[in-house]
N, C-alpha and C positions, 0 to 999 in steps of 0.2 A: 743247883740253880742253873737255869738255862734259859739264854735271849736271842729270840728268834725274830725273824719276821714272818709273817703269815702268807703262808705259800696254799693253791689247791692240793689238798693232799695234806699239808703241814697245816690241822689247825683250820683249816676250810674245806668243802664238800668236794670231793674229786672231778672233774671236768674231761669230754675228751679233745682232742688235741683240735682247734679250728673253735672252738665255742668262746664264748665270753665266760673273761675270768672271773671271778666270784669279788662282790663285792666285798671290801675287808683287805683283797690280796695285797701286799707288801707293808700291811700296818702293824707298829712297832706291837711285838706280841711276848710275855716274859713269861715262860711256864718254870716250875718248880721240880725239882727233883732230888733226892737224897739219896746218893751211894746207887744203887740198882732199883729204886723206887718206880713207883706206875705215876704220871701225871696226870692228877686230875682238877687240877684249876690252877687256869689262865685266864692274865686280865692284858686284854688289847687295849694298847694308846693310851699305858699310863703314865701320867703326869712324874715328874720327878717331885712329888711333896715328901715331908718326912711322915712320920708315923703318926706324931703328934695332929699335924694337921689334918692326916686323914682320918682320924680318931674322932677329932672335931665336927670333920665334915661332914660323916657318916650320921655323928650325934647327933647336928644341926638337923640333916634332913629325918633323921628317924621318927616316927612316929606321925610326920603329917598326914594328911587324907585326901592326898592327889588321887587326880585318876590314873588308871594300870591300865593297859592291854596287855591283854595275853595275845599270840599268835600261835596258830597250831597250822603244821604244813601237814596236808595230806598228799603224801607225793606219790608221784607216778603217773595222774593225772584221772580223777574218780570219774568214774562214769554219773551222771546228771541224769539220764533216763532209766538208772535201777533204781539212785534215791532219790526220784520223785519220777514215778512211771506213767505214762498216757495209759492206763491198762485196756482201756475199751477203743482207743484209737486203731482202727483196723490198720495205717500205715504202719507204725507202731508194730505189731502184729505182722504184718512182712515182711518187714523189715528184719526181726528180731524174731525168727519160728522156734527158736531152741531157749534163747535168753528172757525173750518175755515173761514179766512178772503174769502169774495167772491173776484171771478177773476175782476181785473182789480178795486178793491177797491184798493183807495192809490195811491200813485206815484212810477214809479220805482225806486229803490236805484241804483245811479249812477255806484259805484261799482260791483256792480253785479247782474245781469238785475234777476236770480231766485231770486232775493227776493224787496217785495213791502212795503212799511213803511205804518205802521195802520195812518188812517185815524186822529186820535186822538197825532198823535207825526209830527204835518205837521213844529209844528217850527223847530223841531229838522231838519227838514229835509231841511228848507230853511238854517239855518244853516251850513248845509252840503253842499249844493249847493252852497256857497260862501269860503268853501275848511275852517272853520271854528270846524270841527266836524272830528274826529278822531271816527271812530267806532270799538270795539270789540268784533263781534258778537256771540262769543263765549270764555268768558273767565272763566277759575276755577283754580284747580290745579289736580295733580296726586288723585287718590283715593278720591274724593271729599266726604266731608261727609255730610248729609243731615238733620243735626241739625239745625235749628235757630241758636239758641248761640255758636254752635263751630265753624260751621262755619263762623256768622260773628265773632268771636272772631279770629280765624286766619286772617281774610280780616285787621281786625284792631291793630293785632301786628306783622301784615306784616311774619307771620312764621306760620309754623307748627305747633305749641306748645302750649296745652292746659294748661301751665304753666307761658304762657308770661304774666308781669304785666307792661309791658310801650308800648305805643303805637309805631307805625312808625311813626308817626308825631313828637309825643311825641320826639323820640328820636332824630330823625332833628332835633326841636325845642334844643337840650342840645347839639348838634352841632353846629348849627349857632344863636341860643337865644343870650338872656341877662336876666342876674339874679334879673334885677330891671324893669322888663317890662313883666306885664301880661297880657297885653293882646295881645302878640305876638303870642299865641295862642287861639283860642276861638270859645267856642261852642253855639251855638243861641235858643238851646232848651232847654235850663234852667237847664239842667245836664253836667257832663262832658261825653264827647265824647272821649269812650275808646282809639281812634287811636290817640288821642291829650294828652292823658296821659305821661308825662317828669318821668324820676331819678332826677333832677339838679335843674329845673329853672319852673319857676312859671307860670302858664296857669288861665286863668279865663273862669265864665259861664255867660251867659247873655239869660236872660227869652224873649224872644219874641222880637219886635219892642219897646216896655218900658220899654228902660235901665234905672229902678231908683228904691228906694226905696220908702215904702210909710208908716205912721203910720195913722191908722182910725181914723177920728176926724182933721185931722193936714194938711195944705195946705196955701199956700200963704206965705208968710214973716212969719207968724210962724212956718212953714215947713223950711225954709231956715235959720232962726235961730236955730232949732234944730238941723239940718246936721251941722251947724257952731258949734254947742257945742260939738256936737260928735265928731268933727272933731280936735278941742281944746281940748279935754278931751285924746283922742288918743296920742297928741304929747306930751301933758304931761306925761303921764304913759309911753312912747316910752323913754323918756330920764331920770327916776328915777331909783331908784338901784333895788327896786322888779323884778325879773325877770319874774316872772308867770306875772304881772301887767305890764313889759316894752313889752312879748310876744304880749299882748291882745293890744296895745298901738299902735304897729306895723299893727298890721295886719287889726286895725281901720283904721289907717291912710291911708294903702294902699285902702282901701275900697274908702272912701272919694274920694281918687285923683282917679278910676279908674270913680267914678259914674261922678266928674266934667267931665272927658275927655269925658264919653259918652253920659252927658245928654241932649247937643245939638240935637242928633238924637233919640230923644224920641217920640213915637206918632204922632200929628201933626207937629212935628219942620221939619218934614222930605219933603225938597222940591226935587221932580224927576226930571230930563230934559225929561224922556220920560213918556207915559203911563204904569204901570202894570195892570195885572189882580187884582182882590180882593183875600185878603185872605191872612193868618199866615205867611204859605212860600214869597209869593209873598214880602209883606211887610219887612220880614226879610232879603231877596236881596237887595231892595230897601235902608233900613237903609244901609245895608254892602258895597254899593258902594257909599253912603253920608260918612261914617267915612273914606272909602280908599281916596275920593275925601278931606276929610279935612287934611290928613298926617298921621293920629294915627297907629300908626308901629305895625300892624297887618303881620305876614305870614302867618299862618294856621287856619284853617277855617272848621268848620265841623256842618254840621245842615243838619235835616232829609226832603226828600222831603214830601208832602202831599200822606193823604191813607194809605193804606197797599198793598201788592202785594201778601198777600199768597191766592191765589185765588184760594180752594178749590170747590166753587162753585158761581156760576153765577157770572163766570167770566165777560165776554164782560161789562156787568153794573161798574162794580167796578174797570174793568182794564182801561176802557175808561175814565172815568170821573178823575182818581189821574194823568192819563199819561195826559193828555189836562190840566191840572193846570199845572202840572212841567215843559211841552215843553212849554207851553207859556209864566210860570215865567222865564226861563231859556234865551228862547228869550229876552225878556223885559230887564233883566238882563245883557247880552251881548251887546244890545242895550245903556244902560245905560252907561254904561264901553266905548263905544266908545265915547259916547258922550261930557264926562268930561275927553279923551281923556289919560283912564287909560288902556284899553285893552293890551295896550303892555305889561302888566305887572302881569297879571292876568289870571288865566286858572285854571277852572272846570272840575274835576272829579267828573264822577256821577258812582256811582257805586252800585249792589246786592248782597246777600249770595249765592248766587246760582239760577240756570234757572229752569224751570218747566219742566217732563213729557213729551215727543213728542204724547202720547195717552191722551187722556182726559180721566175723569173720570165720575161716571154714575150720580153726581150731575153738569153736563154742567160747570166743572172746570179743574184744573189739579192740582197736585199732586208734591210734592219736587224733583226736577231734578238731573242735575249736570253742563253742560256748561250754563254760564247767557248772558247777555248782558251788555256793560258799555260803556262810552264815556270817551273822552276829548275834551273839548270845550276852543276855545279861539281865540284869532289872530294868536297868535304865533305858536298852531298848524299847521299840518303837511297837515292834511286832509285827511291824507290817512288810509286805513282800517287797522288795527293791527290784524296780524291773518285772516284768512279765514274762511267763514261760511262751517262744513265741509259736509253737505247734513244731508241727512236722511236714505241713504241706505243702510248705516255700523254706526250701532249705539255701544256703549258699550257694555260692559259686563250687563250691569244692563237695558237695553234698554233706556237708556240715550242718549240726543246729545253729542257727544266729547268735549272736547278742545280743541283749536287750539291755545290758549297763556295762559299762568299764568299772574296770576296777581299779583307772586311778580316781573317778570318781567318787568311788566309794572311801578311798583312803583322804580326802580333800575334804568329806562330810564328818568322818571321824576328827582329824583332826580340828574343823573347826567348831563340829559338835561337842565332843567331848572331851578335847586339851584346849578350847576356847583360843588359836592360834590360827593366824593369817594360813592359808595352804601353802601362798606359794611361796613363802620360807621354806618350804618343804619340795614340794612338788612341779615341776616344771611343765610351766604352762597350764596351773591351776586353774586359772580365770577362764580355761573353755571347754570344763568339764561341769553340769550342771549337779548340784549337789543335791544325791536323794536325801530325805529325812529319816533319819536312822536314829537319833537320840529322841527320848520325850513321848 
Protein backbone atom coordinates (compact mmCIF):
# COMPACT_ATOMS: atom_id res chain seq x y z
CA UNK A 1 0.00 0.00 0.00
CA UNK A 2 1.16 3.31 -0.88
CA UNK A 3 0.15 7.23 -0.03
CA UNK A 4 1.08 9.50 -2.40
CA UNK A 5 0.24 12.90 -3.55
CA UNK A 6 -0.68 13.58 -6.93
CA UNK A 7 2.14 15.00 -8.90
CA UNK A 8 2.17 15.66 -13.21
CA UNK A 9 3.69 12.42 -14.07
CA UNK A 10 2.56 10.63 -10.58
CA UNK A 11 -0.93 9.80 -11.19
CA UNK A 12 -1.62 13.11 -13.66
CA UNK A 13 -1.06 13.70 -17.34
CA UNK A 14 2.81 14.91 -17.87
CA UNK A 15 3.29 18.71 -18.51
CA UNK A 16 6.29 20.53 -19.88
CA UNK A 17 8.15 22.56 -17.60
CA UNK A 18 6.59 26.57 -17.92
CA UNK A 19 2.78 25.30 -18.42
CA UNK A 20 -0.15 25.01 -16.04
CA UNK A 21 -0.21 22.23 -13.71
CA UNK A 22 -2.87 19.77 -14.15
CA UNK A 23 -5.77 20.10 -12.17
CA UNK A 24 -5.80 17.48 -9.21
CA UNK A 25 -1.97 18.19 -8.63
CA UNK A 26 -1.08 17.89 -4.92
CA UNK A 27 -4.45 16.06 -3.99
CA UNK A 28 -4.26 13.41 -1.25
CA UNK A 29 -4.06 10.37 -3.72
CA UNK A 30 -3.70 6.37 -2.04
CA UNK A 31 -2.68 3.81 -4.78
CA UNK A 32 -2.46 0.06 -3.80
CA UNK A 33 0.21 -2.19 -4.10
CA UNK A 34 1.26 -5.82 -2.98
CA UNK A 35 5.02 -7.10 -2.70
CA UNK A 36 5.93 -6.22 -6.62
CA UNK A 37 2.35 -5.78 -7.93
CA UNK A 38 1.23 -3.34 -10.91
CA UNK A 39 -1.34 -0.51 -9.54
CA UNK A 40 -4.29 -0.23 -10.93
CA UNK A 41 -6.67 1.73 -8.75
CA UNK A 42 -6.57 4.77 -7.10
CA UNK A 43 -8.93 6.79 -5.15
CA UNK A 44 -8.06 10.79 -4.88
CA UNK A 45 -9.27 12.91 -1.76
CA UNK A 46 -10.45 9.96 0.18
CA UNK A 47 -12.35 10.73 3.12
CA UNK A 48 -11.01 8.92 6.28
CA UNK A 49 -14.51 6.78 6.68
CA UNK A 50 -14.27 3.22 7.77
CA UNK A 51 -15.45 0.47 5.57
CA UNK A 52 -18.61 0.08 7.23
CA UNK A 53 -19.55 3.49 6.13
CA UNK A 54 -18.56 3.25 2.85
CA UNK A 55 -20.33 0.15 2.29
CA UNK A 56 -23.33 2.08 3.24
CA UNK A 57 -22.56 4.92 1.28
CA UNK A 58 -21.98 3.20 -1.78
CA UNK A 59 -25.44 1.22 -1.05
CA UNK A 60 -27.30 4.29 -0.21
CA UNK A 61 -26.41 5.88 -3.61
CA UNK A 62 -26.50 2.46 -5.76
CA UNK A 63 -29.10 1.99 -7.87
CA UNK A 64 -30.63 5.58 -8.29
CA UNK A 65 -31.36 7.16 -11.77
CA UNK A 66 -29.20 10.27 -11.71
CA UNK A 67 -28.00 11.72 -14.63
CA UNK A 68 -24.12 10.63 -15.94
CA UNK A 69 -21.90 12.29 -18.25
CA UNK A 70 -19.50 10.75 -19.82
CA UNK A 71 -16.34 12.81 -21.19
CA UNK A 72 -14.25 11.62 -24.03
CA UNK A 73 -10.95 13.71 -24.66
CA UNK A 74 -9.94 13.58 -28.14
CA UNK A 75 -6.46 14.90 -27.81
CA UNK A 76 -4.00 16.50 -29.71
CA UNK A 77 -6.46 18.81 -31.04
CA UNK A 78 -8.92 17.28 -34.17
CA UNK A 79 -8.99 18.98 -37.00
CA UNK A 80 -13.01 20.61 -37.46
CA UNK A 81 -12.62 20.93 -41.33
CA UNK A 82 -12.02 17.02 -42.19
CA UNK A 83 -14.90 16.17 -39.73
CA UNK A 84 -17.32 18.36 -41.19
CA UNK A 85 -15.60 19.54 -44.53
CA UNK A 86 -16.81 22.85 -46.82
CA UNK A 87 -16.11 20.33 -49.75
CA UNK A 88 -17.45 22.63 -52.64
CA UNK A 89 -16.02 25.90 -50.92
CA UNK A 90 -13.20 26.86 -53.37
CA UNK A 91 -11.18 28.67 -50.28
CA UNK A 92 -11.43 25.42 -48.74
CA UNK A 93 -9.93 23.98 -51.71
CA UNK A 94 -6.80 26.27 -51.69
CA UNK A 95 -6.39 26.24 -48.89
CA UNK A 96 -6.13 22.49 -48.41
CA UNK A 97 -4.83 21.03 -52.44
CA UNK A 98 -3.60 17.74 -50.85
CA UNK A 99 -5.94 17.37 -47.71
CA UNK A 100 -9.28 18.32 -49.12
CA UNK A 101 -12.03 15.83 -48.72
CA UNK A 102 -13.02 15.22 -52.58
CA UNK A 103 -16.46 16.50 -53.63
CA UNK A 104 -19.21 14.50 -52.92
CA UNK A 105 -17.03 12.08 -50.38
CA UNK A 106 -19.38 11.65 -47.34
CA UNK A 107 -22.89 12.37 -46.73
CA UNK A 108 -24.34 15.76 -46.34
CA UNK A 109 -24.61 17.31 -42.73
CA UNK A 110 -28.33 17.73 -42.36
CA UNK A 111 -27.85 21.08 -40.84
CA UNK A 112 -26.01 22.62 -43.18
CA UNK A 113 -25.65 21.32 -46.71
CA UNK A 114 -21.75 23.43 -47.08
CA UNK A 115 -20.46 20.94 -44.98
CA UNK A 116 -20.00 17.03 -45.73
CA UNK A 117 -19.06 14.46 -42.70
CA UNK A 118 -15.52 12.55 -43.37
CA UNK A 119 -16.21 9.30 -44.60
CA UNK A 120 -14.48 7.77 -41.34
CA UNK A 121 -17.14 9.66 -38.56
CA UNK A 122 -20.37 7.76 -40.59
CA UNK A 123 -21.59 6.63 -36.98
CA UNK A 124 -21.49 9.92 -35.70
CA UNK A 125 -23.44 10.92 -38.41
CA UNK A 126 -26.27 8.08 -38.22
CA UNK A 127 -26.34 9.36 -34.88
CA UNK A 128 -27.21 12.59 -35.87
CA UNK A 129 -29.68 11.59 -38.25
CA UNK A 130 -31.82 10.17 -35.43
CA UNK A 131 -31.59 13.86 -33.76
CA UNK A 132 -29.23 12.06 -31.21
CA UNK A 133 -25.91 14.33 -31.81
CA UNK A 134 -25.66 17.92 -30.92
CA UNK A 135 -22.76 19.33 -32.99
CA UNK A 136 -20.50 22.25 -32.33
CA UNK A 137 -18.71 22.95 -35.24
CA UNK A 138 -16.72 25.46 -34.04
CA UNK A 139 -16.08 25.86 -30.39
CA UNK A 140 -13.04 27.52 -28.32
CA UNK A 141 -12.97 30.73 -26.38
CA UNK A 142 -11.91 34.47 -26.66
CA UNK A 143 -8.02 34.68 -27.55
CA UNK A 144 -7.46 30.98 -27.84
CA UNK A 145 -4.19 29.72 -26.98
CA UNK A 146 -2.54 27.20 -28.77
CA UNK A 147 -0.68 25.25 -26.02
CA UNK A 148 -1.43 21.60 -25.61
CA UNK A 149 -1.55 21.87 -21.70
CA UNK A 150 -3.02 25.36 -21.48
CA UNK A 151 -5.30 25.03 -23.31
CA UNK A 152 -6.64 21.72 -22.37
CA UNK A 153 -5.90 22.84 -18.87
CA UNK A 154 -8.51 25.67 -19.21
CA UNK A 155 -11.08 23.05 -21.15
CA UNK A 156 -10.65 21.01 -17.92
CA UNK A 157 -11.21 23.64 -15.07
CA UNK A 158 -13.78 25.08 -17.06
CA UNK A 159 -11.91 28.92 -16.68
CA UNK A 160 -9.39 30.88 -17.93
CA UNK A 161 -6.94 30.34 -15.26
CA UNK A 162 -3.71 28.81 -15.58
CA UNK A 163 -3.89 28.76 -11.76
CA UNK A 164 -7.13 26.43 -11.43
CA UNK A 165 -6.45 23.31 -9.41
CA UNK A 166 -9.95 21.44 -9.30
CA UNK A 167 -11.65 20.38 -12.07
CA UNK A 168 -15.30 21.30 -13.44
CA UNK A 169 -16.50 18.09 -12.85
CA UNK A 170 -14.51 17.99 -10.01
CA UNK A 171 -16.39 20.85 -8.62
CA UNK A 172 -19.99 19.41 -9.68
CA UNK A 173 -18.96 16.44 -8.14
CA UNK A 174 -18.40 18.61 -4.29
CA UNK A 175 -21.97 19.93 -5.21
CA UNK A 176 -23.92 17.05 -5.71
CA UNK A 177 -21.27 14.08 -4.51
CA UNK A 178 -21.03 12.13 -1.31
CA UNK A 179 -18.12 12.06 0.88
CA UNK A 180 -18.24 8.21 1.21
CA UNK A 181 -18.59 7.24 -2.48
CA UNK A 182 -15.75 7.18 -4.95
CA UNK A 183 -16.41 6.24 -7.44
CA UNK A 184 -19.13 8.86 -8.26
CA UNK A 185 -16.41 10.20 -10.21
CA UNK A 186 -14.11 8.30 -12.39
CA UNK A 187 -11.43 7.99 -14.76
CA UNK A 188 -10.72 4.77 -17.05
CA UNK A 189 -7.21 5.51 -18.07
CA UNK A 190 -5.47 4.69 -15.12
CA UNK A 191 -4.77 8.35 -13.96
CA UNK A 192 -6.95 11.02 -12.78
CA UNK A 193 -8.70 13.02 -15.19
CA UNK A 194 -7.84 16.75 -14.52
CA UNK A 195 -11.69 17.95 -15.13
CA UNK A 196 -12.64 15.11 -12.35
CA UNK A 197 -10.31 16.68 -9.88
CA UNK A 198 -12.75 17.60 -6.28
CA UNK A 199 -11.70 20.21 -3.04
CA UNK A 200 -14.31 18.01 -0.90
CA UNK A 201 -15.17 14.48 -1.80
CA UNK A 202 -13.28 11.48 -3.10
CA UNK A 203 -13.09 10.50 -6.93
CA UNK A 204 -11.33 7.19 -8.07
CA UNK A 205 -9.02 5.81 -11.21
CA UNK A 206 -9.52 2.69 -12.85
CA UNK A 207 -6.90 1.14 -15.39
CA UNK A 208 -8.48 -0.08 -18.41
CA UNK A 209 -11.48 -2.85 -18.67
CA UNK A 210 -9.31 -4.87 -15.41
CA UNK A 211 -10.68 -3.41 -12.58
CA UNK A 212 -8.56 -5.35 -10.12
CA UNK A 213 -5.38 -5.82 -8.57
CA UNK A 214 -2.93 -8.51 -9.08
CA UNK A 215 0.26 -9.84 -7.07
CA UNK A 216 2.77 -12.16 -9.69
CA UNK A 217 2.71 -15.60 -8.66
CA UNK A 218 -0.81 -15.25 -6.81
CA UNK A 219 -4.38 -16.36 -8.34
CA UNK A 220 -7.27 -18.50 -7.45
CA UNK A 221 -8.35 -18.83 -3.87
CA UNK A 222 -5.04 -17.74 -2.90
CA UNK A 223 -5.54 -14.42 -4.51
CA UNK A 224 -8.90 -14.25 -2.81
CA UNK A 225 -7.50 -15.14 0.49
CA UNK A 226 -4.97 -12.48 0.23
CA UNK A 227 -7.47 -9.56 -0.70
CA UNK A 228 -9.45 -11.10 2.36
CA UNK A 229 -6.39 -10.49 4.57
CA UNK A 230 -5.68 -7.18 3.29
CA UNK A 231 -9.07 -6.42 3.60
CA UNK A 232 -8.96 -7.66 7.45
CA UNK A 233 -5.86 -6.02 8.15
CA UNK A 234 -7.43 -2.60 6.94
CA UNK A 235 -10.28 -2.62 9.39
CA UNK A 236 -8.25 -3.41 12.05
CA UNK A 237 -5.69 -0.59 11.94
CA UNK A 238 -9.01 1.60 10.68
CA UNK A 239 -10.38 1.12 14.30
CA UNK A 240 -6.96 1.29 16.72
CA UNK A 241 -5.69 4.56 18.21
CA UNK A 242 -2.47 4.88 15.79
CA UNK A 243 -3.39 7.46 13.71
CA UNK A 244 -0.80 7.24 10.86
CA UNK A 245 -1.92 3.20 11.14
CA UNK A 246 -5.83 3.95 11.51
CA UNK A 247 -4.99 6.67 8.08
CA UNK A 248 -3.47 3.70 6.09
CA UNK A 249 -6.54 1.27 7.61
CA UNK A 250 -9.03 3.52 6.00
CA UNK A 251 -8.01 4.08 2.89
CA UNK A 252 -7.18 -0.05 2.64
CA UNK A 253 -10.50 -0.65 3.23
CA UNK A 254 -11.84 1.79 0.82
CA UNK A 255 -9.70 0.11 -1.78
CA UNK A 256 -11.07 -3.28 -0.89
CA UNK A 257 -14.86 -2.31 -1.20
CA UNK A 258 -14.17 -0.22 -4.41
CA UNK A 259 -12.29 -3.47 -6.23
CA UNK A 260 -15.52 -5.75 -4.86
CA UNK A 261 -18.08 -3.31 -6.44
CA UNK A 262 -16.06 -3.33 -9.59
CA UNK A 263 -14.70 -6.65 -10.06
CA UNK A 264 -17.71 -8.23 -11.60
CA UNK A 265 -16.92 -6.05 -14.78
CA UNK A 266 -13.49 -7.19 -15.25
CA UNK A 267 -12.07 -8.64 -18.51
CA UNK A 268 -14.20 -11.37 -19.67
CA UNK A 269 -17.00 -10.99 -16.86
CA UNK A 270 -18.23 -8.26 -19.22
CA UNK A 271 -21.37 -9.52 -21.17
CA UNK A 272 -22.64 -6.67 -24.15
CA UNK A 273 -26.33 -6.78 -25.41
CA UNK A 274 -24.82 -5.39 -28.49
CA UNK A 275 -21.66 -5.79 -30.79
CA UNK A 276 -18.42 -3.27 -30.15
CA UNK A 277 -15.59 -2.83 -32.12
CA UNK A 278 -12.12 -4.23 -30.70
CA UNK A 279 -9.97 -2.34 -28.82
CA UNK A 280 -9.03 -0.32 -25.11
CA UNK A 281 -11.52 2.51 -25.87
CA UNK A 282 -14.22 0.27 -27.09
CA UNK A 283 -13.87 -2.16 -24.32
CA UNK A 284 -13.87 0.58 -21.55
CA UNK A 285 -17.57 1.79 -22.93
CA UNK A 286 -18.54 -1.57 -22.89
CA UNK A 287 -17.53 -2.28 -19.07
CA UNK A 288 -19.08 1.65 -18.26
CA UNK A 289 -22.51 0.67 -19.48
CA UNK A 290 -22.35 -3.05 -17.58
CA UNK A 291 -21.49 -1.09 -14.12
CA UNK A 292 -24.24 1.79 -15.01
CA UNK A 293 -26.45 -1.19 -15.94
CA UNK A 294 -25.73 -2.82 -12.43
CA UNK A 295 -26.61 0.49 -10.20
CA UNK A 296 -22.91 1.56 -9.08
CA UNK A 297 -23.48 5.45 -8.46
CA UNK A 298 -21.35 6.68 -10.99
CA UNK A 299 -22.02 10.66 -12.39
CA UNK A 300 -18.86 11.62 -13.87
CA UNK A 301 -16.93 10.05 -16.29
CA UNK A 302 -13.81 10.83 -18.11
CA UNK A 303 -11.53 8.71 -20.41
CA UNK A 304 -9.41 9.57 -23.50
CA UNK A 305 -10.68 8.45 -27.01
CA UNK A 306 -8.13 6.33 -29.16
CA UNK A 307 -5.04 8.10 -31.30
CA UNK A 308 -3.88 11.43 -31.22
CA UNK A 309 -5.16 14.34 -33.27
CA UNK A 310 -2.25 16.53 -33.44
CA UNK A 311 -1.83 15.77 -36.96
CA UNK A 312 1.29 17.65 -38.11
CA UNK A 313 1.83 15.34 -40.86
CA UNK A 314 0.22 12.78 -42.83
CA UNK A 315 -2.65 13.55 -41.71
CA UNK A 316 -5.73 11.60 -43.71
CA UNK A 317 -3.65 8.00 -42.41
CA UNK A 318 -3.71 8.96 -38.72
CA UNK A 319 -6.91 11.15 -38.79
CA UNK A 320 -8.93 8.28 -40.41
CA UNK A 321 -8.14 5.37 -38.59
CA UNK A 322 -8.58 7.21 -34.50
CA UNK A 323 -12.01 9.02 -35.96
CA UNK A 324 -13.52 5.37 -37.32
CA UNK A 325 -12.59 3.57 -33.88
CA UNK A 326 -14.26 6.44 -31.78
CA UNK A 327 -17.44 6.98 -34.08
CA UNK A 328 -17.99 3.38 -34.08
CA UNK A 329 -17.08 2.91 -30.20
CA UNK A 330 -19.29 5.79 -29.67
CA UNK A 331 -22.09 4.30 -31.74
CA UNK A 332 -21.83 0.83 -30.14
CA UNK A 333 -22.02 2.59 -26.98
CA UNK A 334 -25.13 4.55 -27.46
CA UNK A 335 -26.48 1.49 -28.72
CA UNK A 336 -25.79 -0.32 -25.57
CA UNK A 337 -27.30 2.46 -23.40
CA UNK A 338 -30.52 1.81 -25.18
CA UNK A 339 -30.50 -1.37 -24.93
CA UNK A 340 -30.47 -1.98 -21.04
CA UNK A 341 -32.78 0.84 -21.45
CA UNK A 342 -30.35 3.42 -19.64
CA UNK A 343 -30.04 6.13 -22.34
CA UNK A 344 -32.40 8.31 -20.72
CA UNK A 345 -30.02 9.00 -18.41
CA UNK A 346 -26.77 9.27 -19.92
CA UNK A 347 -25.07 11.88 -22.36
CA UNK A 348 -21.59 12.11 -23.91
CA UNK A 349 -19.43 14.83 -24.46
CA UNK A 350 -16.74 14.54 -26.74
CA UNK A 351 -14.58 17.08 -26.76
CA UNK A 352 -10.61 18.76 -28.11
CA UNK A 353 -8.08 21.54 -27.08
CA UNK A 354 -8.50 23.25 -30.02
CA UNK A 355 -9.09 22.99 -34.08
CA UNK A 356 -6.41 22.87 -36.70
CA UNK A 357 -5.04 25.59 -39.33
CA UNK A 358 -7.53 26.14 -42.26
CA UNK A 359 -4.00 25.94 -44.62
CA UNK A 360 -2.15 22.81 -44.42
CA UNK A 361 1.17 22.58 -44.01
CA UNK A 362 4.26 21.39 -46.33
CA UNK A 363 4.37 17.89 -44.52
CA UNK A 364 0.49 16.95 -45.94
CA UNK A 365 -0.87 17.99 -42.17
CA UNK A 366 -1.93 21.06 -40.26
CA UNK A 367 -0.79 22.99 -37.75
CA UNK A 368 -2.51 24.16 -34.02
CA UNK A 369 -5.67 26.28 -34.83
CA UNK A 370 -8.18 28.03 -32.72
CA UNK A 371 -12.00 27.06 -33.43
CA UNK A 372 -12.43 22.77 -32.72
CA UNK A 373 -15.06 20.57 -33.07
CA UNK A 374 -17.12 18.64 -30.16
CA UNK A 375 -20.47 16.99 -29.67
CA UNK A 376 -23.23 15.94 -27.33
CA UNK A 377 -24.55 12.70 -27.65
CA UNK A 378 -27.38 11.05 -26.20
CA UNK A 379 -31.28 10.66 -26.22
CA UNK A 380 -32.00 13.38 -24.17
CA UNK A 381 -30.21 15.73 -26.62
CA UNK A 382 -31.62 18.34 -28.47
CA UNK A 383 -30.10 17.52 -31.83
CA UNK A 384 -29.64 20.52 -32.79
CA UNK A 385 -26.29 22.33 -34.02
CA UNK A 386 -24.66 24.74 -31.08
CA UNK A 387 -23.36 27.51 -32.81
CA UNK A 388 -22.77 27.87 -36.49
CA UNK A 389 -20.05 26.77 -38.66
CA UNK A 390 -18.82 30.46 -39.51
CA UNK A 391 -17.20 29.94 -43.33
CA UNK A 392 -13.85 30.44 -44.43
CA UNK A 393 -13.89 33.82 -45.77
CA UNK A 394 -13.41 36.02 -42.63
CA UNK A 395 -10.93 34.19 -40.72
CA UNK A 396 -9.24 35.67 -37.57
CA UNK A 397 -6.67 37.72 -36.64
CA UNK A 398 -4.22 34.89 -36.77
CA UNK A 399 -5.87 33.22 -40.00
CA UNK A 400 -7.68 30.82 -37.76
CA UNK A 401 -11.39 29.61 -38.09
CA UNK A 402 -13.55 31.71 -35.51
CA UNK A 403 -15.77 30.64 -32.87
CA UNK A 404 -19.00 30.63 -32.80
CA UNK A 405 -19.61 29.21 -28.97
CA UNK A 406 -17.37 28.84 -25.87
CA UNK A 407 -17.16 25.99 -24.33
CA UNK A 408 -17.75 27.37 -21.00
CA UNK A 409 -20.83 27.89 -22.27
CA UNK A 410 -21.61 24.82 -23.21
CA UNK A 411 -20.57 23.32 -19.85
CA UNK A 412 -23.04 26.09 -17.81
CA UNK A 413 -25.99 24.66 -20.29
CA UNK A 414 -25.15 21.03 -19.28
CA UNK A 415 -25.03 21.54 -15.99
CA UNK A 416 -28.12 23.55 -15.69
CA UNK A 417 -29.82 21.44 -18.24
CA UNK A 418 -29.13 18.26 -17.21
CA UNK A 419 -27.71 18.19 -13.39
CA UNK A 420 -30.71 20.87 -12.92
CA UNK A 421 -27.79 23.12 -10.80
CA UNK A 422 -27.06 26.84 -10.56
CA UNK A 423 -23.60 27.16 -13.15
CA UNK A 424 -21.85 29.32 -11.15
CA UNK A 425 -21.41 26.82 -8.20
CA UNK A 426 -19.52 25.50 -10.76
CA UNK A 427 -18.23 27.85 -13.37
CA UNK A 428 -16.80 31.20 -12.81
CA UNK A 429 -18.47 33.85 -14.26
CA UNK A 430 -21.53 31.79 -15.37
CA UNK A 431 -23.74 34.60 -15.62
CA UNK A 432 -21.98 36.01 -19.01
CA UNK A 433 -21.94 33.09 -20.90
CA UNK A 434 -25.41 32.80 -22.80
CA UNK A 435 -26.73 29.20 -22.45
CA UNK A 436 -27.25 27.25 -25.98
CA UNK A 437 -30.26 24.64 -25.59
CA UNK A 438 -28.72 21.40 -25.69
CA UNK A 439 -31.08 19.25 -23.45
CA UNK A 440 -34.92 18.53 -24.72
Amino acid sequence: MRSAAAEAGRGLPQVERGMPLPAGTGLSRRSFLFGSGAVLLSVYGASRLGVKQLQEGIAKAAGASDPVIVTVFMEGGIDSLSVLAPVDDPVYRQLRPTLALGQGAGTVFGEDSRLRWHPAAASLDTLHGEGKVSVMPAVSYKDPNQSHFTSRHYWEVGALDPGGRTGWMGRLLDVIGAADNPIQGLSLDGHLSPALAPAHVPVATIDGPRYDLWAPGVWDEVETMMFDAFADLGDAHASGGDSQRAGAGHVASQAMEVRRQLRPFSGGGITSPVPYPSGYFADNLAALAAMLAAGLPIRCVALNAPSSYDTHEDQPNILNDGLKETSDSLLAFQRDLEARSLAGRVITLVWSEFGRRPEQNASNGTDHGAAGIGFVIGSQVNGQMIGQFPGLSQLDVDDNERFTTDFRAVYCALLEQWFNRDAAQVIPGAASFHRPAIIG
